[in-house]
Structures are given as C-alpha cells and as structure tokens.
py3Dmol code that shows the C-alpha trace and the ligand (Angstrom):
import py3Dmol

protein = """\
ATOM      1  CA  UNK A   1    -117.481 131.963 109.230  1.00  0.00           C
ATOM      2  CA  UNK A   2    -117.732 135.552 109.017  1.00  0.00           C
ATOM      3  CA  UNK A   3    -117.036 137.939 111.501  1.00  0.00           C
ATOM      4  CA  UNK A   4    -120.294 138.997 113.341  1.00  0.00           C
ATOM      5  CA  UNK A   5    -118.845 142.020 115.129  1.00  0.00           C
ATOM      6  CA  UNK A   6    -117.362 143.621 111.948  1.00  0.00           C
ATOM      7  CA  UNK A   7    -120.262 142.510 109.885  1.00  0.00           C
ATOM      8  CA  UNK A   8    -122.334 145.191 111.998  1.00  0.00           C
ATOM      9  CA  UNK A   9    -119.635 147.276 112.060  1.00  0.00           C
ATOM     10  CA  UNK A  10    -119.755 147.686 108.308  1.00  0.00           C
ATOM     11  CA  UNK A  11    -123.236 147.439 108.492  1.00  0.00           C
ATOM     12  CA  UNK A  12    -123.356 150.903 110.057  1.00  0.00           C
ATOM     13  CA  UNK A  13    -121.856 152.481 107.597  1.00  0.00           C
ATOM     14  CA  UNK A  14    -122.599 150.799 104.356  1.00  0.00           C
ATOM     15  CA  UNK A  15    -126.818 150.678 105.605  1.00  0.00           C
ATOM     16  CA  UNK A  16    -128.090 153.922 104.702  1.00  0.00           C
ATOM     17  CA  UNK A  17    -126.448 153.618 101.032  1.00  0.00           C
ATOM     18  CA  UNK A  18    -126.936 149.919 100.550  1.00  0.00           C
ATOM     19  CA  UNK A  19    -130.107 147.647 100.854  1.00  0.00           C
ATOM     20  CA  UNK A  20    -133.216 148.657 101.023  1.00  0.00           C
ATOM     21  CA  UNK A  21    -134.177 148.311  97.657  1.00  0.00           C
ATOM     22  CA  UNK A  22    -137.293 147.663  96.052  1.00  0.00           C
ATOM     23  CA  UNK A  23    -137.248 144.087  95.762  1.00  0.00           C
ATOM     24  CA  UNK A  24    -136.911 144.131  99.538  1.00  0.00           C
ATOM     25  CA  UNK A  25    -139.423 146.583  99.976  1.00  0.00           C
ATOM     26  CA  UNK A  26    -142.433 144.836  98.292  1.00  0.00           C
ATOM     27  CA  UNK A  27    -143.611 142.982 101.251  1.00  0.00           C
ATOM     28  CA  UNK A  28    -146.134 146.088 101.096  1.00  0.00           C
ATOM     29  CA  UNK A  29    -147.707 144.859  98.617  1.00  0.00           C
ATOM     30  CA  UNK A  30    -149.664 141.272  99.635  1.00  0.00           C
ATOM     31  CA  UNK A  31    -149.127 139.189  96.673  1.00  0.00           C
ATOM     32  CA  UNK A  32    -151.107 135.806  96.160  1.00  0.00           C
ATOM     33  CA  UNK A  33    -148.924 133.861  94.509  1.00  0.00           C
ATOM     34  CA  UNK A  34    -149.315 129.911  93.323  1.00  0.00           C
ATOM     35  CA  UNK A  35    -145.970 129.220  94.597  1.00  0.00           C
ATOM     36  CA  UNK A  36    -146.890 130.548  98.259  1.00  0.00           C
ATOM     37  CA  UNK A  37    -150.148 128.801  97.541  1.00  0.00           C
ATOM     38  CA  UNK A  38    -147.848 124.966  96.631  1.00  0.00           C
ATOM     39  CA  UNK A  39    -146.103 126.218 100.063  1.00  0.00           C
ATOM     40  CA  UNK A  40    -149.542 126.317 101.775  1.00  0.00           C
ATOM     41  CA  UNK A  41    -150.803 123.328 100.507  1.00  0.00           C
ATOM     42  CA  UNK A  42    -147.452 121.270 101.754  1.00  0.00           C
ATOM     43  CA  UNK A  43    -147.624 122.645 105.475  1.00  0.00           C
ATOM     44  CA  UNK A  44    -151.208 122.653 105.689  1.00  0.00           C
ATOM     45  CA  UNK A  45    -151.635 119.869 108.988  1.00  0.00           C
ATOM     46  CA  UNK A  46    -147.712 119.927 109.652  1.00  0.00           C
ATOM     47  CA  UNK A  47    -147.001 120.597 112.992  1.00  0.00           C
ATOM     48  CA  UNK A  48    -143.462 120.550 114.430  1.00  0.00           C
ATOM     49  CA  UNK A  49    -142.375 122.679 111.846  1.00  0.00           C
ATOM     50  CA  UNK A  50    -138.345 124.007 111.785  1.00  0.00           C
ATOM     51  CA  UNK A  51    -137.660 127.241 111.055  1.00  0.00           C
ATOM     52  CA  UNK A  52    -134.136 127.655 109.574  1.00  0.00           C
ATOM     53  CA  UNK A  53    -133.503 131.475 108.997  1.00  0.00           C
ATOM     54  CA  UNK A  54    -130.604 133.632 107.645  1.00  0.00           C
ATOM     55  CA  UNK A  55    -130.000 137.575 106.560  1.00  0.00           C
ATOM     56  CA  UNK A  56    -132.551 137.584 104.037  1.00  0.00           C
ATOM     57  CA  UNK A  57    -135.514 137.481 106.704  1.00  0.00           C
ATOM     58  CA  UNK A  58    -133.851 140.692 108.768  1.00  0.00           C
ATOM     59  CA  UNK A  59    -133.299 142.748 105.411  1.00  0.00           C
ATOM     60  CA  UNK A  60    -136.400 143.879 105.749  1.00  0.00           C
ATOM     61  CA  UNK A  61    -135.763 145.376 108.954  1.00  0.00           C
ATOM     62  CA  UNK A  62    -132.816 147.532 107.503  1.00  0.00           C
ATOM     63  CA  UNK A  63    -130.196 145.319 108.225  1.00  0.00           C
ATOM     64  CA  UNK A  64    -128.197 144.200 105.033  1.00  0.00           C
ATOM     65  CA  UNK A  65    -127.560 140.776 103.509  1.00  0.00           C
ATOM     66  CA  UNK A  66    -123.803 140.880 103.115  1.00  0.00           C
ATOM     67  CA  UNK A  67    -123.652 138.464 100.929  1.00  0.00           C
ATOM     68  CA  UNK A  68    -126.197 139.660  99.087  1.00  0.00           C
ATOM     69  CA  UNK A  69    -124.801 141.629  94.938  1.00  0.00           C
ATOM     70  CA  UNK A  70    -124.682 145.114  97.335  1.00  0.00           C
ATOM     71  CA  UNK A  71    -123.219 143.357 100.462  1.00  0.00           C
ATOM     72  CA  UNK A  72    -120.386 143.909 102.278  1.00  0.00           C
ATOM     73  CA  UNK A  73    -118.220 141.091 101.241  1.00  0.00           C
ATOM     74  CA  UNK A  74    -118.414 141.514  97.785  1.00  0.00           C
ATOM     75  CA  UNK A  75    -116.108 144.358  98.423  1.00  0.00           C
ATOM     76  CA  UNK A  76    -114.109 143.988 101.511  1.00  0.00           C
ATOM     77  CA  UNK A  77    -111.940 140.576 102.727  1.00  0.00           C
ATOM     78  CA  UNK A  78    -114.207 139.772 106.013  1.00  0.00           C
ATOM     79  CA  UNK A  79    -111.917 140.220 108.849  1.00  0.00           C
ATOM     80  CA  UNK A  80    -110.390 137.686 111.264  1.00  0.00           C
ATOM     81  CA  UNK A  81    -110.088 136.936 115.195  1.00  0.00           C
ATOM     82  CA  UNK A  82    -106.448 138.169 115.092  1.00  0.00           C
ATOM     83  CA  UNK A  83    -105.128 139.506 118.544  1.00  0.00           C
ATOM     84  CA  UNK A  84    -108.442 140.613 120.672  1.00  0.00           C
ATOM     85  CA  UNK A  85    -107.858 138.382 123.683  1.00  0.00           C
ATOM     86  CA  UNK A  86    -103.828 139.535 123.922  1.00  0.00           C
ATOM     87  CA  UNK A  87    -103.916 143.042 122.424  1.00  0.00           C
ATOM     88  CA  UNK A  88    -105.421 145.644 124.567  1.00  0.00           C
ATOM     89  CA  UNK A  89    -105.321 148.442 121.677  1.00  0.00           C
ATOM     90  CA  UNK A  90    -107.210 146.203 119.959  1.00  0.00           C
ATOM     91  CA  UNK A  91    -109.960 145.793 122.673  1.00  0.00           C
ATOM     92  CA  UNK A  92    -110.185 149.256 123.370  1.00  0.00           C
ATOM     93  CA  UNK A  93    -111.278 150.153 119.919  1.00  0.00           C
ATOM     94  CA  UNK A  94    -113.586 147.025 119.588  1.00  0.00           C
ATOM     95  CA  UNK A  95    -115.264 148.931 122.687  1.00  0.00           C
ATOM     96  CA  UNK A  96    -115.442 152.129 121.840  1.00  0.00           C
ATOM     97  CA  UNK A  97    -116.675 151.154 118.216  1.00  0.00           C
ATOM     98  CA  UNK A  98    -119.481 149.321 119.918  1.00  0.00           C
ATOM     99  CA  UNK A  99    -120.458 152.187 122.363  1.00  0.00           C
ATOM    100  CA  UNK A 100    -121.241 154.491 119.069  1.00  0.00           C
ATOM    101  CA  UNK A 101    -122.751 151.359 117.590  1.00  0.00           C
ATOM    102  CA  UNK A 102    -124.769 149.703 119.611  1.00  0.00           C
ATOM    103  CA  UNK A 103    -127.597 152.252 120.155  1.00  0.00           C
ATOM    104  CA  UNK A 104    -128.265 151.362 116.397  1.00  0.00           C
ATOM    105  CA  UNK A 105    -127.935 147.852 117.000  1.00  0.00           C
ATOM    106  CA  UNK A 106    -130.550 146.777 119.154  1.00  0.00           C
ATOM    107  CA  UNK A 107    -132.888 149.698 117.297  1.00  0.00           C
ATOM    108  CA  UNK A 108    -133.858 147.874 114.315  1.00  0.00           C
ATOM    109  CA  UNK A 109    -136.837 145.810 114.635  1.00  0.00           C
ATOM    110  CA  UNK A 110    -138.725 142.910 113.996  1.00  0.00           C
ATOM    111  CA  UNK A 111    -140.557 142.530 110.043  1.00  0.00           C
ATOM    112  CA  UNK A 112    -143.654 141.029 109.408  1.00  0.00           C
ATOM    113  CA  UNK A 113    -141.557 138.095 108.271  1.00  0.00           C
ATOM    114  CA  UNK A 114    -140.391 137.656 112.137  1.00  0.00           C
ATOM    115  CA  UNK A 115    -144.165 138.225 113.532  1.00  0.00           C
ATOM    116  CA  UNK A 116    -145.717 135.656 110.672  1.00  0.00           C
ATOM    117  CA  UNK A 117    -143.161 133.353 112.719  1.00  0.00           C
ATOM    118  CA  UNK A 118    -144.365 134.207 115.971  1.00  0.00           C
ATOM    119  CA  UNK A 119    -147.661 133.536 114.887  1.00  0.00           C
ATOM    120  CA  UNK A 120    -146.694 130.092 113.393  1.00  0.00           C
ATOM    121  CA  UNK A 121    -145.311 129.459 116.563  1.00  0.00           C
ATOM    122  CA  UNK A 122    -147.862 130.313 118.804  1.00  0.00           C
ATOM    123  CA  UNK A 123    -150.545 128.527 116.767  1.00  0.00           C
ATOM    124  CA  UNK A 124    -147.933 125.569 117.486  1.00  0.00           C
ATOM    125  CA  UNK A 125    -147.182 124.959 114.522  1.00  0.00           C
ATOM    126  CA  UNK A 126    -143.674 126.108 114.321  1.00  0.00           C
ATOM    127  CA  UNK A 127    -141.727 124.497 117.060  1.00  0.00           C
ATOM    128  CA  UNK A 128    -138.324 125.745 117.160  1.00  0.00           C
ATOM    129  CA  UNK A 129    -136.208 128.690 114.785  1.00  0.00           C
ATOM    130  CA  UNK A 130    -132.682 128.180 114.195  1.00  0.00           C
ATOM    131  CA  UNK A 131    -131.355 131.639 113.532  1.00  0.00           C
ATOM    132  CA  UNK A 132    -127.636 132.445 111.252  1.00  0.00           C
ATOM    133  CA  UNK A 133    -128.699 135.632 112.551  1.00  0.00           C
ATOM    134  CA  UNK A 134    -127.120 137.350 115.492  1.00  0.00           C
ATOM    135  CA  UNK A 135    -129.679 139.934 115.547  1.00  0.00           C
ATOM    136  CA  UNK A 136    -131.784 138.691 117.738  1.00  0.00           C
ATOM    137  CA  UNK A 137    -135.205 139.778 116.406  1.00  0.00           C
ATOM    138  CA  UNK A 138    -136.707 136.588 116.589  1.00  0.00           C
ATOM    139  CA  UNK A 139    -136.933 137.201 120.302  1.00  0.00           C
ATOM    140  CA  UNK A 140    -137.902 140.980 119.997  1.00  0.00           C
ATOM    141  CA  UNK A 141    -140.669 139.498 117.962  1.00  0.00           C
ATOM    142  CA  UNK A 142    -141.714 137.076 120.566  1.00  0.00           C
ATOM    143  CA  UNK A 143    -140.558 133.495 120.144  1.00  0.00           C
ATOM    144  CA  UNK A 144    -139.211 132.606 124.138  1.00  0.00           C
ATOM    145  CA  UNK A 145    -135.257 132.078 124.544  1.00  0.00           C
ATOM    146  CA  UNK A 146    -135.939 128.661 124.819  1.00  0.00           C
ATOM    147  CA  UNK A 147    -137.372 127.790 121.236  1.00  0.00           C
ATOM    148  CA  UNK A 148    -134.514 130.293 119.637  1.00  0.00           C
ATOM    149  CA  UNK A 149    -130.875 128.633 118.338  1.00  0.00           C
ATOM    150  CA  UNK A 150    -128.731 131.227 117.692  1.00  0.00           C
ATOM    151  CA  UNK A 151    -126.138 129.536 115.651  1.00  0.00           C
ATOM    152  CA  UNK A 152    -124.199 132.686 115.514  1.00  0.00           C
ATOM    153  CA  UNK A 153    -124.724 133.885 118.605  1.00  0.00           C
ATOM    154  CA  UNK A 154    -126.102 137.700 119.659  1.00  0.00           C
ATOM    155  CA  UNK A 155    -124.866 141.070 119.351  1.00  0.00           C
ATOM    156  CA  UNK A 156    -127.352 141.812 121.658  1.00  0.00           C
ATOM    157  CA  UNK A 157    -125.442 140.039 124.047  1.00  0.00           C
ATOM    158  CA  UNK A 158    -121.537 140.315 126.110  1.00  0.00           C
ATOM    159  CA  UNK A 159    -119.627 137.489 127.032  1.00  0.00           C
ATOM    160  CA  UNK A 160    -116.312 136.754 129.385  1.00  0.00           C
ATOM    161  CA  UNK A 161    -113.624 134.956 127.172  1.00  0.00           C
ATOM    162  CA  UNK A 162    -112.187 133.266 130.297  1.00  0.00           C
ATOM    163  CA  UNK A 163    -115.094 132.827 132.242  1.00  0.00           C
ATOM    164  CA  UNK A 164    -117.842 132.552 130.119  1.00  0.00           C
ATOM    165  CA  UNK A 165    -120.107 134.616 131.917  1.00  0.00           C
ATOM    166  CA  UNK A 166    -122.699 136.848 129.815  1.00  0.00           C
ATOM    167  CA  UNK A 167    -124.506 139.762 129.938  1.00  0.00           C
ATOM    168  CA  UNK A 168    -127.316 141.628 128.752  1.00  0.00           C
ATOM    169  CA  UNK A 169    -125.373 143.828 126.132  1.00  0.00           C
ATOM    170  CA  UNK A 170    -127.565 147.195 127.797  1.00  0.00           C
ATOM    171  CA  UNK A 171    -125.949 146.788 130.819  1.00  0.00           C
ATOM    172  CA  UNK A 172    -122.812 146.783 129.341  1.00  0.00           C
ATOM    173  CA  UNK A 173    -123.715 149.895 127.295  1.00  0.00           C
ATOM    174  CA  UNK A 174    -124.670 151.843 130.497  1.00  0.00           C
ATOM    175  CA  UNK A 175    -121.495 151.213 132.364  1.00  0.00           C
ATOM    176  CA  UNK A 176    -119.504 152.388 129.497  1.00  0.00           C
ATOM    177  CA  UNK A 177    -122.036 155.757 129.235  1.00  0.00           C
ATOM    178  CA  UNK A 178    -120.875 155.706 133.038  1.00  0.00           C
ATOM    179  CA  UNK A 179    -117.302 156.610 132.284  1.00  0.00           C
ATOM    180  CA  UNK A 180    -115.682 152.954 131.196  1.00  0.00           C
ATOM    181  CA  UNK A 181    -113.709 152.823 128.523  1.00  0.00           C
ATOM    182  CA  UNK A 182    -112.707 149.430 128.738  1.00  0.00           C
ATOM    183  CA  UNK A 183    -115.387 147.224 130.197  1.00  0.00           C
ATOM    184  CA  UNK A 184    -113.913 143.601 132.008  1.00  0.00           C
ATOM    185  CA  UNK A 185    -115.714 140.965 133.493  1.00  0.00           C
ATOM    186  CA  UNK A 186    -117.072 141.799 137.168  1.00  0.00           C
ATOM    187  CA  UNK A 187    -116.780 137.971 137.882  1.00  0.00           C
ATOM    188  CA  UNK A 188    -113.508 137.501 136.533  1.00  0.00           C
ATOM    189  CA  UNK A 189    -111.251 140.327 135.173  1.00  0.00           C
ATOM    190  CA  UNK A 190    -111.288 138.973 131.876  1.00  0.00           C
ATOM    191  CA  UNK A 191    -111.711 140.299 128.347  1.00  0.00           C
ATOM    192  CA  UNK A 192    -114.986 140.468 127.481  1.00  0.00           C
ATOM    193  CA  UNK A 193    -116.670 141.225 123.906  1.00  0.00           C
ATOM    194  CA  UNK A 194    -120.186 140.585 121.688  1.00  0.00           C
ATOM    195  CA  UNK A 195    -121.280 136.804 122.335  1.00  0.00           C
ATOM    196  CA  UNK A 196    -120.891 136.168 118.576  1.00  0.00           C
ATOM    197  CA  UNK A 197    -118.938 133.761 116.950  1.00  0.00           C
ATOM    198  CA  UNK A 198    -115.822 134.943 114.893  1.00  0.00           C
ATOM    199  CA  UNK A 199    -114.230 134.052 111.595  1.00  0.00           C
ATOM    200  CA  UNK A 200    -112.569 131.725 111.913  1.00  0.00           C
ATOM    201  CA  UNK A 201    -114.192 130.486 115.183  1.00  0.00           C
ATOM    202  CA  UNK A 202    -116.577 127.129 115.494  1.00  0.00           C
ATOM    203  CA  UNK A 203    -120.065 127.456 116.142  1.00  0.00           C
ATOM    204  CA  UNK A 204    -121.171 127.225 119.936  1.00  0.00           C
ATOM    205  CA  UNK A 205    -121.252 123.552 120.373  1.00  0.00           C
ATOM    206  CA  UNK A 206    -124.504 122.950 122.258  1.00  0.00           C
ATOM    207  CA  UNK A 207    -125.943 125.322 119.700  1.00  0.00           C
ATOM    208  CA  UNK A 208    -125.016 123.206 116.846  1.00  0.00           C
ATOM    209  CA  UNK A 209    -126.192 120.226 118.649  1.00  0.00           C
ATOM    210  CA  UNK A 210    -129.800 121.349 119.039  1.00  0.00           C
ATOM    211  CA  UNK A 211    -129.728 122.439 115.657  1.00  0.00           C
ATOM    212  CA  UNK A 212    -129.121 119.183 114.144  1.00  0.00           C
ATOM    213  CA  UNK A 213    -131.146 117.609 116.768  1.00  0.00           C
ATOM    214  CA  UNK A 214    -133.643 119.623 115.439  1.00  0.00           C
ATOM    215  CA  UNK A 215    -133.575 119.079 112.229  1.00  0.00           C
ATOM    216  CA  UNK A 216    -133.471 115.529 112.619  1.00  0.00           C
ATOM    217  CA  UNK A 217    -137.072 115.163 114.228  1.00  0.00           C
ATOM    218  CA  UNK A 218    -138.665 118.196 113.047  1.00  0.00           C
ATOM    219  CA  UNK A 219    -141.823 117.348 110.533  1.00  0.00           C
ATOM    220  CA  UNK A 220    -140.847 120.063 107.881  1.00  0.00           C
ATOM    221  CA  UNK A 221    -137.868 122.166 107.476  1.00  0.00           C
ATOM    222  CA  UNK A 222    -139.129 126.244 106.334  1.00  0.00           C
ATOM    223  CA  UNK A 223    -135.531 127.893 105.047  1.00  0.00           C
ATOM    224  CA  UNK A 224    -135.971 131.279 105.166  1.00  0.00           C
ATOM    225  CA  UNK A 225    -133.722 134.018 103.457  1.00  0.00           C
ATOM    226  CA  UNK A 226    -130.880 132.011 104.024  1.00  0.00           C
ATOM    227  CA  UNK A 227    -128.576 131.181 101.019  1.00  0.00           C
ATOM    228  CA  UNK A 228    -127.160 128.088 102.375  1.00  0.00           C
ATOM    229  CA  UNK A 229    -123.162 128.419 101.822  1.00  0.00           C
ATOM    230  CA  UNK A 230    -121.932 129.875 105.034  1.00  0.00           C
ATOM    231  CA  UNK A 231    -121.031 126.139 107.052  1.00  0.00           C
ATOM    232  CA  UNK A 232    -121.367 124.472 108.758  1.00  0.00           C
ATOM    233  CA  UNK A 233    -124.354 126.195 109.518  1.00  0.00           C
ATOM    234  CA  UNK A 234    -125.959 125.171 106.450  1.00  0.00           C
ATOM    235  CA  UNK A 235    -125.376 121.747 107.668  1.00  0.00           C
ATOM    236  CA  UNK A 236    -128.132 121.736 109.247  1.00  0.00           C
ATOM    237  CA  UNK A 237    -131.450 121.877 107.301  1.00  0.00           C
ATOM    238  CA  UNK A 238    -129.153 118.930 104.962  1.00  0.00           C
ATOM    239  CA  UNK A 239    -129.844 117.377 107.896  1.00  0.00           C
ATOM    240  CA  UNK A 240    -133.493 117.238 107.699  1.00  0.00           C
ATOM    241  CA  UNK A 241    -132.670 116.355 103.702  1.00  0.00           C
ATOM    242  CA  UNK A 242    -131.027 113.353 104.788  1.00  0.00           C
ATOM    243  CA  UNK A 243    -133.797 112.058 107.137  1.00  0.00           C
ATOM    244  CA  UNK A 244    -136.395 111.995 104.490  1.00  0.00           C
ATOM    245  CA  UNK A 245    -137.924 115.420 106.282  1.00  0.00           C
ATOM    246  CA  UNK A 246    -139.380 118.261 103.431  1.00  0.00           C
ATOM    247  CA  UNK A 247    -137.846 121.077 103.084  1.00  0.00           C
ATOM    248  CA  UNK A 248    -139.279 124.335 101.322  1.00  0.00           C
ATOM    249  CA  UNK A 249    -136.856 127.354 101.209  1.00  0.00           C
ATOM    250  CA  UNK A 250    -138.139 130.855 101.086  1.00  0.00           C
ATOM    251  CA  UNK A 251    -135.066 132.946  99.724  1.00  0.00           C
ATOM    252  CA  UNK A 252    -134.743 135.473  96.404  1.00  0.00           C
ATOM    253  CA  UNK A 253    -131.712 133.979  95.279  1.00  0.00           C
ATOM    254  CA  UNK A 254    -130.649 130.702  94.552  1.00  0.00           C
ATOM    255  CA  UNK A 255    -129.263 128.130  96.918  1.00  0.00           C
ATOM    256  CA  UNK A 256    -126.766 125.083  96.956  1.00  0.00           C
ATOM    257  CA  UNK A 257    -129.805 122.825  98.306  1.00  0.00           C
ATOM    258  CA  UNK A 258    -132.548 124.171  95.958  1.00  0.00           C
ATOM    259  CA  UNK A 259    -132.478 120.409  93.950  1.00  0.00           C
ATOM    260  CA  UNK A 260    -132.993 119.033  97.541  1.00  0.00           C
ATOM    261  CA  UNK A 261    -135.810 121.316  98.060  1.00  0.00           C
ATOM    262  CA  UNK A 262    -139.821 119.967  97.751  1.00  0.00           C
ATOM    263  CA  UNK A 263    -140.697 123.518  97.180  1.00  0.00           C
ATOM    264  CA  UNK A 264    -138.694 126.788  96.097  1.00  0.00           C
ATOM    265  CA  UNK A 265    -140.245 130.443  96.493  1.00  0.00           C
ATOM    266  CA  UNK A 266    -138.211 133.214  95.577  1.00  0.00           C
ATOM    267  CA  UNK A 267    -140.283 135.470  96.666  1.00  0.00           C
ATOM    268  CA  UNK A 268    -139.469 138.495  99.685  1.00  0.00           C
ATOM    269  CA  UNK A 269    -139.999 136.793 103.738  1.00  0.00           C
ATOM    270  CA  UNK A 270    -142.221 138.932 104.801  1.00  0.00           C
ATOM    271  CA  UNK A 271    -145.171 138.438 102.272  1.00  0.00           C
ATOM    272  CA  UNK A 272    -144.588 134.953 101.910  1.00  0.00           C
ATOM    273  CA  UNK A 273    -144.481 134.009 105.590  1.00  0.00           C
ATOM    274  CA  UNK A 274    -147.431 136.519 106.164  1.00  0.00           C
ATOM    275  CA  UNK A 275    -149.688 134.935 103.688  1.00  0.00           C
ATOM    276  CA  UNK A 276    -148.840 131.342 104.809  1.00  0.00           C
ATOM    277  CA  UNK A 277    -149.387 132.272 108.660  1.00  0.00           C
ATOM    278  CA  UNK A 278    -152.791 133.672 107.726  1.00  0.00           C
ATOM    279  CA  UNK A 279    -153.252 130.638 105.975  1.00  0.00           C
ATOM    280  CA  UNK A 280    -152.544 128.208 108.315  1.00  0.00           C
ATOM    281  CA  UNK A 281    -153.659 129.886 111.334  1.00  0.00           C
ATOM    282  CA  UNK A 282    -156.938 130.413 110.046  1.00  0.00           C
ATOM    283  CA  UNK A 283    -157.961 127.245 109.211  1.00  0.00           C
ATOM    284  CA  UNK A 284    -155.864 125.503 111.897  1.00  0.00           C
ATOM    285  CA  UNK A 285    -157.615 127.317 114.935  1.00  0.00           C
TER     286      UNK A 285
END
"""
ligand_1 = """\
1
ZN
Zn -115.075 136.384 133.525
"""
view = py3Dmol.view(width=600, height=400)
view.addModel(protein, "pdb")
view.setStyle({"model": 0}, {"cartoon": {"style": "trace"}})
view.addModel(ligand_1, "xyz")
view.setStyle({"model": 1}, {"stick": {}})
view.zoomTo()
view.show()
C-alpha cells in the first residue's frame, strides 16, 4: 500500500508538469468504438452492476496516476508510516503541508467518467462503486455515502488515531486558518491526520468486507482505470472472477486480470463510460 497522504503531496508538485497528456485528454472527442459497443452489448439488461475504480478514472480530473510511465513512483521510493503518532515534528509538518495543500485538494472535480457513473447509478443500474481512490469524487459527482467503498479511505476527510473520531477535512482547514498550527482531537486530545490508509497499513476492515461482499453478489463487475496490482485491493473484483460473475475492465494499460476478463477496452474512462451510460440509459428508461 502506498502512502495516500504523500501521494497528494507529490501530486502537488509533480501535477502541473506531469499528466495531462493527450491520451488522457481525448475524452473530448466521442469515439464509437466496437469494443465499447461488445461492452454495451454485455451490460445491456444487467442490473446490480459493481463498479470497481482506481487512478485512471480521476486522471482526467488532473489528478495523476502514479503508477502510471510519468507517475510518481517510478521515480521516488513511496514513503512509509514511520513515527507520526510519537513524533510531534513530524506531525507538525504533516499539518502545515496539508494547510497549503488542501485548498487544491478538494478543488479538482468530478470527469464525465464519474457523472456517466452517477447516471448508471441512478438509472439503477450500477449498485455500488468501490473506489482505490481517496479522492472522493465519486461523491462530489453524486453517488450517496452509502453506495461509496472507499478502500483507501478520503483525503477529504480527518480522523483521531486514538479515538477514531472523524471530521469533515473543511472544518479542520478553518481552524488551522484560525491560528492552529497543530490541530488535536476536540473529543480526545489525540493525534489526528487524513483518514487514509498508509503504506504499510491494512485496509479499513469493514471497508474490505463490503467490498468483497460486493463483489460476491454483484451481477457484473465494470473495472475502471484501475491496473489491478496494488493488494489486496485488487482482491476484490478476483472475487467476482471466482464466483462465475463477468468482469469487463476499462483501463489504457494492461492488467494482471485481463485473461480473467470477458471484455477488455483500453480505451480513456470518460468516453467509454459516457457512451455506455447513454447507451444503457436510453434504452433502459
Ligand atoms: Zn480522539
């Protein structure tokens, strides 16, 4: 597992440089292609639809795929957890790195990719989206709390390490812009950071539950932009694998579990998903 907080931390100064090239830019251009069109054909009638997603849907929002050939880690060594619960110094520049940052942060928005989602889901044909991402655009876009799994947590969000209390990450931004430099938990005293998980760290546990519960009854598992090494979160659409369930990935590059895949389009999110919610939602209505 990577480390969420530094992988925005990185992002914000590696974005402007890095990602937004062409290939992720051509959701401007509609394309009909017959690979969307097999993709089509094998959800046409599905309901209870999964949606696994990963970096590659957000790129197209401005945030970078760092695993992507211009990412981050094919650089830099991620970092680890190390000392932030026992190391104040440590803390204190975790928090004043996140006061700069955060304005950025929560700034970038939702794709077409994320609405053709929304749509999906609000046609109900898309039941649930289990996110790698800790963005949490899914939810800007409009798909309730409930029906989001944020594997990975949110950087949108603030949690208490000791009493596991969380906060709407704004909140925590204006107390800071009111003169704290080291914000602690109101409940508790304790140290408090992002609610994402760390290298190093396991997943949320209830998280990962619903996931694979998830992928166990779902009808048809849609990968999207994810490529499928970082575990176990990549566990989970296996999951679906193993029951028998479809699975179609939507990612440019390759993928451990393409073989395992009924259909492969390695085309950008946002067109694809755009042309199979119009699709679907047109004649499903
Ligand atoms: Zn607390």
């Amino acid at each position: 597992m990577l480390d969420h907080y530094h992988r925005h931390a990185y992002d914000y100064s590696v974005r402007t440089q890095s990602m937004m090239t062409s290939e992720h830019r051509s959701s401007e251009t509609p394309m009909i292609d017959e690979r969307i069109e097999g993709l089509v054909r094998l959800c046409r009638g599905v309901r209870n639809v999964a949606v696994f997603t990963g970096a590659g849907i957000s790129t197209e929002s401005g945030i970078p795929d760092y695993r992507g050939p211009n990412g981050v880690w094919a650089t830099q060594k991620p970092p680890t957890l190390g000392d932030f619960r026992t190391n104040e110094a440590t803390r204190r520049s975790y928090w004043q790195f996140r006061k700069r940052s955060f304005p950025e942060l929560i700034s970038h928005r939702p794709n077409v990719g994320h609405l053709a989602i929304t749509r999906l889901f609000d046609s109900g044909i898309v039941s649930a989206v289990v996110t790698q991402n800790i963005d949490g655009l899914h939810q800007e876009a409009g798909v309730p709390d409930r029906a989001v799994i944020e594997l990975h947590g949110s950087a949108r969000r603030v949690h208490c390490l000791d009493c596991g209390r969380v906060w709407d990450g704004r909140e925590i931004q204006q107390r800071q812009d009111d003169g704290e430099e080291l914000p602690i938990c109101r409940n508790c005293g304790g140290p408090m950071r992002a609610q994402t998980v760390l290298f190093g760290e396991s997943l949320p546990p209830e998280a990962l539950r619903r996931a694979i519960e998830i992928a166990r009854t779902c009808e048809l598992m849609l990968v999207v932009g994810s490529s499928l090494v970082v575990q176990p979160a990549a566990s989970v659409p296996l999951e679906a694998v193993r029951k028998g369930i479809p699975m179609a990935i939507i990612n440019l590059s390759t993928t451990p579990l393409d073989d395992l895949a009924t259909i492969r389009v390695p085309l950008p999110a946002g067109a694809t998903l755009t042309t199979l919610a119009e699709a679907l939602t047109d004649t499903q209505r």
